[in-house]
HTML snippet that shows the backbone in 3Dmol.js (N, CA, C, O; Angstrom):
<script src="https://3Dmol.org/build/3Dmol-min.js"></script>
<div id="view" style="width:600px;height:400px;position:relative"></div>
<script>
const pdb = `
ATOM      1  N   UNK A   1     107.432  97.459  75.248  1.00  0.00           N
ATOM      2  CA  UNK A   1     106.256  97.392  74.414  1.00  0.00           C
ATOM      3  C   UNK A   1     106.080  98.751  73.740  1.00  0.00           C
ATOM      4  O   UNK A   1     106.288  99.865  74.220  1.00  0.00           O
ATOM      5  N   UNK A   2     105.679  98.439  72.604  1.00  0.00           N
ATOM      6  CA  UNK A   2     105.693 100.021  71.459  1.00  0.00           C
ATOM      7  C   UNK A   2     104.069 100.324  71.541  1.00  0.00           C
ATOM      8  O   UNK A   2     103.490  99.239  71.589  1.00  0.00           O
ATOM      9  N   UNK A   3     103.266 101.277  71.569  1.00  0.00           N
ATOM     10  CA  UNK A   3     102.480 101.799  71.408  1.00  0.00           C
ATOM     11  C   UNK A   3     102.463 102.776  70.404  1.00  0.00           C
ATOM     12  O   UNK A   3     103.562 103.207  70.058  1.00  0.00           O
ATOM     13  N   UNK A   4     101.305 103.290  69.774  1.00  0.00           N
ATOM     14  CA  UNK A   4     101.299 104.599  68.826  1.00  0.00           C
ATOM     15  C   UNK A   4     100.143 105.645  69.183  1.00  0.00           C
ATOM     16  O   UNK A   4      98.975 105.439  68.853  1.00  0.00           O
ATOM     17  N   UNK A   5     100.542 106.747  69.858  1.00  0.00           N
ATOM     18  CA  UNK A   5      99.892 107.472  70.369  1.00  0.00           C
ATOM     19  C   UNK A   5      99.697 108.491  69.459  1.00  0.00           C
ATOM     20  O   UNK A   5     100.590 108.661  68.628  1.00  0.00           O
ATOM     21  N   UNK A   6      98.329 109.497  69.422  1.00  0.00           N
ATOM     22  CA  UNK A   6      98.350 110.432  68.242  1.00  0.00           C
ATOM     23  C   UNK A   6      98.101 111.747  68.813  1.00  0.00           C
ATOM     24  O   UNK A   6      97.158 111.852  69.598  1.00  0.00           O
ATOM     25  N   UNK A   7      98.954 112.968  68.476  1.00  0.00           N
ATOM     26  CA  UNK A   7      98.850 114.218  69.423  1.00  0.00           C
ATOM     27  C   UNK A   7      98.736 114.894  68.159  1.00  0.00           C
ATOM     28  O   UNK A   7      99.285 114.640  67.087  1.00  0.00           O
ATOM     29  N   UNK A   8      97.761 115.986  68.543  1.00  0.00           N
ATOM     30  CA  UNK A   8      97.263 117.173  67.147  1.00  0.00           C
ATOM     31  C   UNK A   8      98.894 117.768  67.445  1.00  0.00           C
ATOM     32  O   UNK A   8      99.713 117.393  68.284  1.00  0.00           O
ATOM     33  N   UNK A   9      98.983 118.796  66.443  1.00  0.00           N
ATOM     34  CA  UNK A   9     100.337 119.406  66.135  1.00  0.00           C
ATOM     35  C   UNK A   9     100.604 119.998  67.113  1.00  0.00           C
ATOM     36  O   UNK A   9     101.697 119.621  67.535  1.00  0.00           O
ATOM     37  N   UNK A  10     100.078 120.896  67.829  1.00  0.00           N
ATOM     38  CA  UNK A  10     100.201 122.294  68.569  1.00  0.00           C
ATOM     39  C   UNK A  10     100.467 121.415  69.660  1.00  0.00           C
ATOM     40  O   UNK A  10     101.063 122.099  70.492  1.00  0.00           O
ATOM     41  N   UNK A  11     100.321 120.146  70.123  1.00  0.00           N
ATOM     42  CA  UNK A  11     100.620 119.819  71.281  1.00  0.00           C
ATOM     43  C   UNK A  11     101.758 118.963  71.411  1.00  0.00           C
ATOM     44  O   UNK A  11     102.156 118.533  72.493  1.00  0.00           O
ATOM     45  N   UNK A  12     102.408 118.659  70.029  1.00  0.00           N
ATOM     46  CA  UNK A  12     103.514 117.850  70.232  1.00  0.00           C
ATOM     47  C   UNK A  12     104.312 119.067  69.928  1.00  0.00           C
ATOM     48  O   UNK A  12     105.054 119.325  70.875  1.00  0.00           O
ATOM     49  N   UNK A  13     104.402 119.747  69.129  1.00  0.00           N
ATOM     50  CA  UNK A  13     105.489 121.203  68.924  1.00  0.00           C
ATOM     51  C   UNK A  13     105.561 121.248  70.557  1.00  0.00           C
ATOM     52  O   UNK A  13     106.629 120.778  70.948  1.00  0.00           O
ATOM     53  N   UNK A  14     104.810 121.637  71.486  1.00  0.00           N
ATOM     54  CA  UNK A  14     104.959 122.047  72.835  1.00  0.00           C
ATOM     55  C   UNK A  14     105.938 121.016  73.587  1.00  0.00           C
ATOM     56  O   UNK A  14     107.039 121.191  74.110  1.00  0.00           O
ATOM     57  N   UNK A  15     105.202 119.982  73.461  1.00  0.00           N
ATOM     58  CA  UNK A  15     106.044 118.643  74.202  1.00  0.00           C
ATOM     59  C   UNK A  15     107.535 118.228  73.515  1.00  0.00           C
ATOM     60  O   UNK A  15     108.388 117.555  74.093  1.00  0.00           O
ATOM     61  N   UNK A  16     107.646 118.746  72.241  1.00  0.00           N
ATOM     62  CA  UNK A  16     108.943 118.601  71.505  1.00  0.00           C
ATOM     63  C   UNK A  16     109.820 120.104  71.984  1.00  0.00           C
ATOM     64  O   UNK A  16     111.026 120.100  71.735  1.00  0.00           O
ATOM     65  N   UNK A  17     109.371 121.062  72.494  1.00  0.00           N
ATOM     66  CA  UNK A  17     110.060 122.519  72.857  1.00  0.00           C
ATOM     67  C   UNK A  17     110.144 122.201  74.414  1.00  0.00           C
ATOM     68  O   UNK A  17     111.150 122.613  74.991  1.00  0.00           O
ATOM     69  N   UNK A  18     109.381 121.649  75.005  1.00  0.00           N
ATOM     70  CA  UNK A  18     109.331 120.983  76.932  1.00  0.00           C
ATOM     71  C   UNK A  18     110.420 120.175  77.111  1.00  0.00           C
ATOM     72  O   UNK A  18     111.255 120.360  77.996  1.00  0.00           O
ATOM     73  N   UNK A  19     110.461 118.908  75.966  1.00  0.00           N
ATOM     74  CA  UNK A  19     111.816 118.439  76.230  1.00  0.00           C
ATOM     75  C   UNK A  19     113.391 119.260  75.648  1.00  0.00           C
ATOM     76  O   UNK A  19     114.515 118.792  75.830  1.00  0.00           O
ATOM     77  N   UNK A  20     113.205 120.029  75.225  1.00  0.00           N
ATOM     78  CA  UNK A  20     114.202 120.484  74.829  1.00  0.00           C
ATOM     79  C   UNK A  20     114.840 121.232  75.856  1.00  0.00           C
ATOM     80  O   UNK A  20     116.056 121.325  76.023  1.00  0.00           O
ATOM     81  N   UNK A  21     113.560 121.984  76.819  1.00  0.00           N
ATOM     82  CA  UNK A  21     113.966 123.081  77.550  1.00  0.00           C
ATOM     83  C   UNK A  21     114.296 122.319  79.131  1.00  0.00           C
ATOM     84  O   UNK A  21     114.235 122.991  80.161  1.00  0.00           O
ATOM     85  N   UNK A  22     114.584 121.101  79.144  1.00  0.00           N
ATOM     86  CA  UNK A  22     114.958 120.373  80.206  1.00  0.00           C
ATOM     87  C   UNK A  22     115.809 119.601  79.639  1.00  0.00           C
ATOM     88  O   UNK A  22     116.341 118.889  80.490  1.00  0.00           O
ATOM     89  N   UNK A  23     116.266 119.364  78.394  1.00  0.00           N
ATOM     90  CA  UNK A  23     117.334 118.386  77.908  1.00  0.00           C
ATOM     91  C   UNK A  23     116.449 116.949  78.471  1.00  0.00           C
ATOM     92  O   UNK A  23     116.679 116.354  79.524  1.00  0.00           O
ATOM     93  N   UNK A  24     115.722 116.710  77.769  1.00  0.00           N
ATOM     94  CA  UNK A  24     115.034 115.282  77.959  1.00  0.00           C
ATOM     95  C   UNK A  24     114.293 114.742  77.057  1.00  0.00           C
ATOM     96  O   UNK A  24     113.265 115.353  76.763  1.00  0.00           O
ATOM     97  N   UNK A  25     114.544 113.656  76.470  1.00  0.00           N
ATOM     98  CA  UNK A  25     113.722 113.018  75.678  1.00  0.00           C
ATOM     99  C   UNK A  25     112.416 112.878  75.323  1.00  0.00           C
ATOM    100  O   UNK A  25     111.822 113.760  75.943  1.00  0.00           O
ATOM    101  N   UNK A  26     111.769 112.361  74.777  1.00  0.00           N
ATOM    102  CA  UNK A  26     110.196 112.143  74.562  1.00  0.00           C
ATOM    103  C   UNK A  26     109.975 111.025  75.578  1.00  0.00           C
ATOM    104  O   UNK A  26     109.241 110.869  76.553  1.00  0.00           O
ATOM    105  N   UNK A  27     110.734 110.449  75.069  1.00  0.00           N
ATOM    106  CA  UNK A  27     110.277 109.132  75.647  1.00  0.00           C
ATOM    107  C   UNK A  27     110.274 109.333  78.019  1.00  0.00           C
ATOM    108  O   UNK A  27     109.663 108.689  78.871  1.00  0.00           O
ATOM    109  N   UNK A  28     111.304 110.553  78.137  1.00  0.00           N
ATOM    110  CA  UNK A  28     111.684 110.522  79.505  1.00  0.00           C
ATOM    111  C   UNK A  28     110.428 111.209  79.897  1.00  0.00           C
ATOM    112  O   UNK A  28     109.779 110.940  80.908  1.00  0.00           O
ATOM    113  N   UNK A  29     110.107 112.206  78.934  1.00  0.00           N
ATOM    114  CA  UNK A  29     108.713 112.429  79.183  1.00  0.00           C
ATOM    115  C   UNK A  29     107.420 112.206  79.558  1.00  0.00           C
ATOM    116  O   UNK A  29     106.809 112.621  80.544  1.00  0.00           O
ATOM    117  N   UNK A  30     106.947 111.250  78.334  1.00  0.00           N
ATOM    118  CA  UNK A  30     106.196 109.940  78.566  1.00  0.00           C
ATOM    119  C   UNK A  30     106.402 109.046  80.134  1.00  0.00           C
ATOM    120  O   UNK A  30     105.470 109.061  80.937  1.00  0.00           O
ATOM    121  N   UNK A  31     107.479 108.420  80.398  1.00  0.00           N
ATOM    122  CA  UNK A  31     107.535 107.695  81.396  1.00  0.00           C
ATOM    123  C   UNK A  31     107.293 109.049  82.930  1.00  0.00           C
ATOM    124  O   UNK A  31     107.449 108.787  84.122  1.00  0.00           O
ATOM    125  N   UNK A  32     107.126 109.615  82.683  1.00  0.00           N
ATOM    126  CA  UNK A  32     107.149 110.752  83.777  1.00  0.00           C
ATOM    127  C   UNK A  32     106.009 111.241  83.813  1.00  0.00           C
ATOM    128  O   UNK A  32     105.605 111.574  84.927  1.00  0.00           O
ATOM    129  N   UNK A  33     105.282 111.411  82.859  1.00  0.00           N
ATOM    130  CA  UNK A  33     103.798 111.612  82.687  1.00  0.00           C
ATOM    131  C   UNK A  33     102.806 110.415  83.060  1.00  0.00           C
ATOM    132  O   UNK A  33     101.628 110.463  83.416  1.00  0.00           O
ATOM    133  N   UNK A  34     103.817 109.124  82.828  1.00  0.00           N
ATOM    134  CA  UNK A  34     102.573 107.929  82.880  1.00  0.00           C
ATOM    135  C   UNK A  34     102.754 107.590  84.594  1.00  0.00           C
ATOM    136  O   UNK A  34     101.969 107.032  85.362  1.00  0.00           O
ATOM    137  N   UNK A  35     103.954 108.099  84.807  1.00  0.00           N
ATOM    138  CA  UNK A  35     104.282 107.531  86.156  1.00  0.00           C
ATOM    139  C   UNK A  35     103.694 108.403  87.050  1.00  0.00           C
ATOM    140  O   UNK A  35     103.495 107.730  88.062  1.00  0.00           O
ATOM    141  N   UNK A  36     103.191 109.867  87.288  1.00  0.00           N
ATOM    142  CA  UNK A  36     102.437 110.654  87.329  1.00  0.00           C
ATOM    143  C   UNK A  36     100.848 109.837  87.693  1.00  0.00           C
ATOM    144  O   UNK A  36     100.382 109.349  88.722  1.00  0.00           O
ATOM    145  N   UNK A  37     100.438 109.958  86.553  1.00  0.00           N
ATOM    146  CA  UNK A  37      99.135 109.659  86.303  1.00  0.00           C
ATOM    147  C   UNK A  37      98.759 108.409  87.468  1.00  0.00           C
ATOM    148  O   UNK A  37      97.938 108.423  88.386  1.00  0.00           O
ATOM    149  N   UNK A  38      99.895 107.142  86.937  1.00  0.00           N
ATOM    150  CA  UNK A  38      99.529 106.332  88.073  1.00  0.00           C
ATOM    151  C   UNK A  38      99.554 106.170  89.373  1.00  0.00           C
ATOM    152  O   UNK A  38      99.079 105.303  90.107  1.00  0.00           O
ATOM    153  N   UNK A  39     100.260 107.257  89.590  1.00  0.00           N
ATOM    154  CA  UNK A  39     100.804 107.825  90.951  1.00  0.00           C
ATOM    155  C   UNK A  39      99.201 108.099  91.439  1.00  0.00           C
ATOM    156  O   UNK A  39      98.722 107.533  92.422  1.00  0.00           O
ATOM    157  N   UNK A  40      98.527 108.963  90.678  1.00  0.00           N
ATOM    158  CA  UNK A  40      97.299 109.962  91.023  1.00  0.00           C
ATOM    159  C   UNK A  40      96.020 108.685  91.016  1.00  0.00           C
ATOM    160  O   UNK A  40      94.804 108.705  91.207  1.00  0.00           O
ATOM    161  N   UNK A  41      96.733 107.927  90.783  1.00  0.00           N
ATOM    162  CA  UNK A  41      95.085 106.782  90.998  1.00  0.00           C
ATOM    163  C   UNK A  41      95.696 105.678  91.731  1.00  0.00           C
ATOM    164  O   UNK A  41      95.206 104.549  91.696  1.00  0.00           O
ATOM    165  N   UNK A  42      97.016 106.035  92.561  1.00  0.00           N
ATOM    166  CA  UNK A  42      97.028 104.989  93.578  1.00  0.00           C
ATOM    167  C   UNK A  42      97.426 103.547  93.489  1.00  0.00           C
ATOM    168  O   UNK A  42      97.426 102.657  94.339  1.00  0.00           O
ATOM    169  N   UNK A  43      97.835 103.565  91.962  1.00  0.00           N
ATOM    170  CA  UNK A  43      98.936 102.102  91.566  1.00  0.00           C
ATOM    171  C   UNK A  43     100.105 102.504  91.388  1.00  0.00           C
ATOM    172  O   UNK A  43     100.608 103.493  90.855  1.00  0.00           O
ATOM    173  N   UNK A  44     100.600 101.317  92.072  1.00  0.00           N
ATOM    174  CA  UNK A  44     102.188 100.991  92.122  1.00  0.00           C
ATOM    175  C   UNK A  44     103.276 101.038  91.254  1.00  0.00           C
ATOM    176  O   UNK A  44     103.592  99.874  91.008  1.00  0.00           O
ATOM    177  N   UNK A  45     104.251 102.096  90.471  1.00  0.00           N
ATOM    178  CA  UNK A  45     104.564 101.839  89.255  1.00  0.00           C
ATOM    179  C   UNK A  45     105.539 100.823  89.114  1.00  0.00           C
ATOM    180  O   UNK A  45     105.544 100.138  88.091  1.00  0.00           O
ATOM    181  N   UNK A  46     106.445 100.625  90.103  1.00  0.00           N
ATOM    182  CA  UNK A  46     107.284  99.272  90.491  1.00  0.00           C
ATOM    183  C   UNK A  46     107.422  98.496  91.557  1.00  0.00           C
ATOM    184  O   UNK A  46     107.274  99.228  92.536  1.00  0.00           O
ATOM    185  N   UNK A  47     107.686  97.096  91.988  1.00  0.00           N
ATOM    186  CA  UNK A  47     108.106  96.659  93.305  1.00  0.00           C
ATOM    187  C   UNK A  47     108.118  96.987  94.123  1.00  0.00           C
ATOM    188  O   UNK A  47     107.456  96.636  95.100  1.00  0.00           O
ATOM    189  N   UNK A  48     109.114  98.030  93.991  1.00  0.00           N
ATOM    190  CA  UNK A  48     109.463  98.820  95.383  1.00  0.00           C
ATOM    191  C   UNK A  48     108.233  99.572  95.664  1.00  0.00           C
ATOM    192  O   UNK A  48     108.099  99.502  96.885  1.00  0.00           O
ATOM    193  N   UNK A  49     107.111 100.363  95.090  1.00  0.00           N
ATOM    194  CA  UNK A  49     106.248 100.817  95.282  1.00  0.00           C
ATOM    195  C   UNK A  49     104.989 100.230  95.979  1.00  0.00           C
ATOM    196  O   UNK A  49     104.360 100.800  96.870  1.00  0.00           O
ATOM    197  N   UNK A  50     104.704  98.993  95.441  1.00  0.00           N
ATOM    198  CA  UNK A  50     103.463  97.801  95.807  1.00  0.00           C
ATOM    199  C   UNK A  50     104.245  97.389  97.547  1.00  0.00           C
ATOM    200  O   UNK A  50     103.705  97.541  98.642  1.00  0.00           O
ATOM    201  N   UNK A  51     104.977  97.106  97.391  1.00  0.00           N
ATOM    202  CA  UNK A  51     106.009  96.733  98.647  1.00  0.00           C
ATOM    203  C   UNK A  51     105.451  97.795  99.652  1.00  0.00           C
ATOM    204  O   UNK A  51     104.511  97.547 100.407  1.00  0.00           O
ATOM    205  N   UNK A  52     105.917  98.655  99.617  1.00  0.00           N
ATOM    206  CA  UNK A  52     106.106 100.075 100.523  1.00  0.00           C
ATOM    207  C   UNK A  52     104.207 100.285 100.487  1.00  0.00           C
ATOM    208  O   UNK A  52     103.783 100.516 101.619  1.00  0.00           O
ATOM    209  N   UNK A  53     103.406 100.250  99.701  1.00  0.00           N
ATOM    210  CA  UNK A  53     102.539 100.272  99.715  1.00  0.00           C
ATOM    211  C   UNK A  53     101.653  99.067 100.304  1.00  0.00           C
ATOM    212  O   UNK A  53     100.562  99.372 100.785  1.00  0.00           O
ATOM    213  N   UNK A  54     101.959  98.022 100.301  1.00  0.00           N
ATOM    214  CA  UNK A  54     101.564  96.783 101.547  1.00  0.00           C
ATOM    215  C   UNK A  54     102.397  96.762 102.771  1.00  0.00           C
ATOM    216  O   UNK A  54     102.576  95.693 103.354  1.00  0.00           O
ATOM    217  N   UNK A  55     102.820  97.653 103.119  1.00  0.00           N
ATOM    218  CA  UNK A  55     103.389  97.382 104.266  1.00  0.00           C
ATOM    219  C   UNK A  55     102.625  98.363 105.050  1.00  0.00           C
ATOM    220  O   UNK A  55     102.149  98.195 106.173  1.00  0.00           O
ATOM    221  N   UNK A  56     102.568  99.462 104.270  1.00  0.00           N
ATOM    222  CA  UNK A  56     102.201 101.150 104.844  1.00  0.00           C
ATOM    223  C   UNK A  56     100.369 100.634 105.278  1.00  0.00           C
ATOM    224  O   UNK A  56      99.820 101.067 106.291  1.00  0.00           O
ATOM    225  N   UNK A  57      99.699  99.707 104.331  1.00  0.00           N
ATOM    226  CA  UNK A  57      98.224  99.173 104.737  1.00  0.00           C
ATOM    227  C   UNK A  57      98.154  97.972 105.948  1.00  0.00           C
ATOM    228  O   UNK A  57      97.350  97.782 106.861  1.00  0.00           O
ATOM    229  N   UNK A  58      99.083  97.433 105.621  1.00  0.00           N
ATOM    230  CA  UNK A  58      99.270  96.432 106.602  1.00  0.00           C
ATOM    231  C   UNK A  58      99.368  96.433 108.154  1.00  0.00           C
ATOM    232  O   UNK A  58      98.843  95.693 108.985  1.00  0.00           O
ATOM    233  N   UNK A  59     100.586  97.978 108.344  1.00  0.00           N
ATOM    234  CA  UNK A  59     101.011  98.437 109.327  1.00  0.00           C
ATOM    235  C   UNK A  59      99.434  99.305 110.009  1.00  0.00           C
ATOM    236  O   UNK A  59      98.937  99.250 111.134  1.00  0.00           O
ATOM    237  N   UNK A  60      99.119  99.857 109.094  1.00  0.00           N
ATOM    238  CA  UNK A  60      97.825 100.360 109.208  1.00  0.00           C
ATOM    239  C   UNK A  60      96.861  99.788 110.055  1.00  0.00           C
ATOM    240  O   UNK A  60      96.670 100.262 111.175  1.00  0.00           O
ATOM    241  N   UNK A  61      96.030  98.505 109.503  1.00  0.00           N
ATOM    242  CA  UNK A  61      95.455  97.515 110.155  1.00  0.00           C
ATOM    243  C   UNK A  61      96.112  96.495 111.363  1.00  0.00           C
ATOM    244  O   UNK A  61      95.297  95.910 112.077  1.00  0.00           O
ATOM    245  N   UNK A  62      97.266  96.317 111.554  1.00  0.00           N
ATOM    246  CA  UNK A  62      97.564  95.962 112.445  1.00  0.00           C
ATOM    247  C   UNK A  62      97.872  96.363 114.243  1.00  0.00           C
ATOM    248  O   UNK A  62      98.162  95.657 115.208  1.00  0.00           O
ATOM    249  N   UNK A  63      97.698  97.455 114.114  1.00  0.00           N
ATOM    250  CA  UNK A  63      97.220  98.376 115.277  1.00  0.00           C
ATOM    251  C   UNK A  63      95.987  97.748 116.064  1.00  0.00           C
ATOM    252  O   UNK A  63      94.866  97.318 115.794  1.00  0.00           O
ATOM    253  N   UNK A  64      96.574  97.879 116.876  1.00  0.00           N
ATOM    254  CA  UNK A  64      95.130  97.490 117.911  1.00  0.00           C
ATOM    255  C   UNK A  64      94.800  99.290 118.581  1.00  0.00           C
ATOM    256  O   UNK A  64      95.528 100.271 118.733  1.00  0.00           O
ATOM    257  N   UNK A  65      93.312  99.007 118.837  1.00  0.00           N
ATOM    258  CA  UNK A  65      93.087 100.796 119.181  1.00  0.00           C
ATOM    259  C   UNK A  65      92.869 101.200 120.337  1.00  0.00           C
ATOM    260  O   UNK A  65      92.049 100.767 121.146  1.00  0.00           O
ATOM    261  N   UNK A  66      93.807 102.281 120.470  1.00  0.00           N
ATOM    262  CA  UNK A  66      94.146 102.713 121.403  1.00  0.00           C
ATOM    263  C   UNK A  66      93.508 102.720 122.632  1.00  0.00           C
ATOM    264  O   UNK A  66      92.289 102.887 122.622  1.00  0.00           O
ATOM    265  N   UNK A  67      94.231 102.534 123.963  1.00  0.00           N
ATOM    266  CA  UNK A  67      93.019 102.247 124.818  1.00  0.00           C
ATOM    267  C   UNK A  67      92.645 103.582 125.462  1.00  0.00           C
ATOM    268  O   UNK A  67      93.480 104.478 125.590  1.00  0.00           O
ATOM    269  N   UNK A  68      91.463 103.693 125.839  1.00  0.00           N
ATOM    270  CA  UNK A  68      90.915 104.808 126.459  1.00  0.00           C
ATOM    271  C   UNK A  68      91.951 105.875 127.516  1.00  0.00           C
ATOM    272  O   UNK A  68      92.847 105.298 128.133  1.00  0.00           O
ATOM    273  N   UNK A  69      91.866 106.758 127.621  1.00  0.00           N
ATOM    274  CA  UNK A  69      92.497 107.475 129.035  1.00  0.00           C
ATOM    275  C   UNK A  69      91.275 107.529 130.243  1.00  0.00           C
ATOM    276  O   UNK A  69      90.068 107.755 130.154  1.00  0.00           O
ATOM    277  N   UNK A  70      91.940 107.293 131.119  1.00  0.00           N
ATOM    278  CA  UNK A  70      91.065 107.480 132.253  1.00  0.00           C
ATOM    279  C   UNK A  70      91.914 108.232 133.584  1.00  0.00           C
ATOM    280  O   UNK A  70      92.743 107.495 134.118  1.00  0.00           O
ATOM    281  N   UNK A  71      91.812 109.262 134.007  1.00  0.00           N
ATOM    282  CA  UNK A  71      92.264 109.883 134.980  1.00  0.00           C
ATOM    283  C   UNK A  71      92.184 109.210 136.462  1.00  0.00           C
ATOM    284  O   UNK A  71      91.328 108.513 137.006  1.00  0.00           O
ATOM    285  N   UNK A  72      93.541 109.756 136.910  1.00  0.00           N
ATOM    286  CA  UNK A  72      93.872 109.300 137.840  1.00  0.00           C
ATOM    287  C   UNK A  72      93.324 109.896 138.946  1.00  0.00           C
ATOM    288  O   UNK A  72      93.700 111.069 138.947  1.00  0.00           O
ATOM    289  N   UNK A  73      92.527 109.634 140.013  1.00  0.00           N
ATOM    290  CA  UNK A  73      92.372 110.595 140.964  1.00  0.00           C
ATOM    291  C   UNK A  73      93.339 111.082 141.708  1.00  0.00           C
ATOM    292  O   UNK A  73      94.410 110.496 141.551  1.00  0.00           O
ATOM    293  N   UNK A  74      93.339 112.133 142.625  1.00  0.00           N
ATOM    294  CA  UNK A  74      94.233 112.858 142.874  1.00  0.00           C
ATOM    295  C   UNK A  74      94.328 112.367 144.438  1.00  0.00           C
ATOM    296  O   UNK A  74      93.329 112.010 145.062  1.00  0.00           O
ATOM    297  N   UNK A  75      95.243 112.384 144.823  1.00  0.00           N
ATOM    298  CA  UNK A  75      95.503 112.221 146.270  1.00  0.00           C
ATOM    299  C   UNK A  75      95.381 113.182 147.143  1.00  0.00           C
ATOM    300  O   UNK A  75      96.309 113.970 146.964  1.00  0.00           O
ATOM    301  N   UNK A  76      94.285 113.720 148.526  1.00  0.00           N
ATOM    302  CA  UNK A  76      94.136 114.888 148.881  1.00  0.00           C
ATOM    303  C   UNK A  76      94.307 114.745 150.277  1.00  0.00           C
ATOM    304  O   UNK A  76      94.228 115.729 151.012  1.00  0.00           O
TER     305      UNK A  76
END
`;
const viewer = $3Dmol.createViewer("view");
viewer.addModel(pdb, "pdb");
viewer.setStyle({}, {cartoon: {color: "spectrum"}});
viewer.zoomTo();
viewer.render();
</script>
């Protein structure tokens, strides 16, 4: 899917000199920035992510809690 995003000058000159200075595209950019972002609010960016992420909640709640300690008396 194509989108059209609009960046004042001074900030695409930067992002056009960023990819240069890593040998990487705009576009590798973009997907690294968006994948980022969604990272930071806790959605899944692929399969494997939602996956690993229902298992990691799942495993979570499925715990039963722990049972108390209670000491042993001592033999005297």
């Amino acid at each position: 899917m194509r989108k059209l995003i609009a960046f004042d000058e001074d900030t695409f000159d930067k992002l056009k000199q960023l990819g240069r200075d890593r040998m990487a595209t705009f576009q590798e950019l973009a997907d690294e920035a968006f994948a980022d972002l969604l990272k930071k609010h806790g959605i899944p960016i692929d399969l494997r992510d939602a996956l690993r992420e229902s298992a990691r909640v799942e495993g979570a709640t499925d715990k039963s809690p722990p049972r108390p300690r209670t000491r042993k008396a001592r033999a005297r």
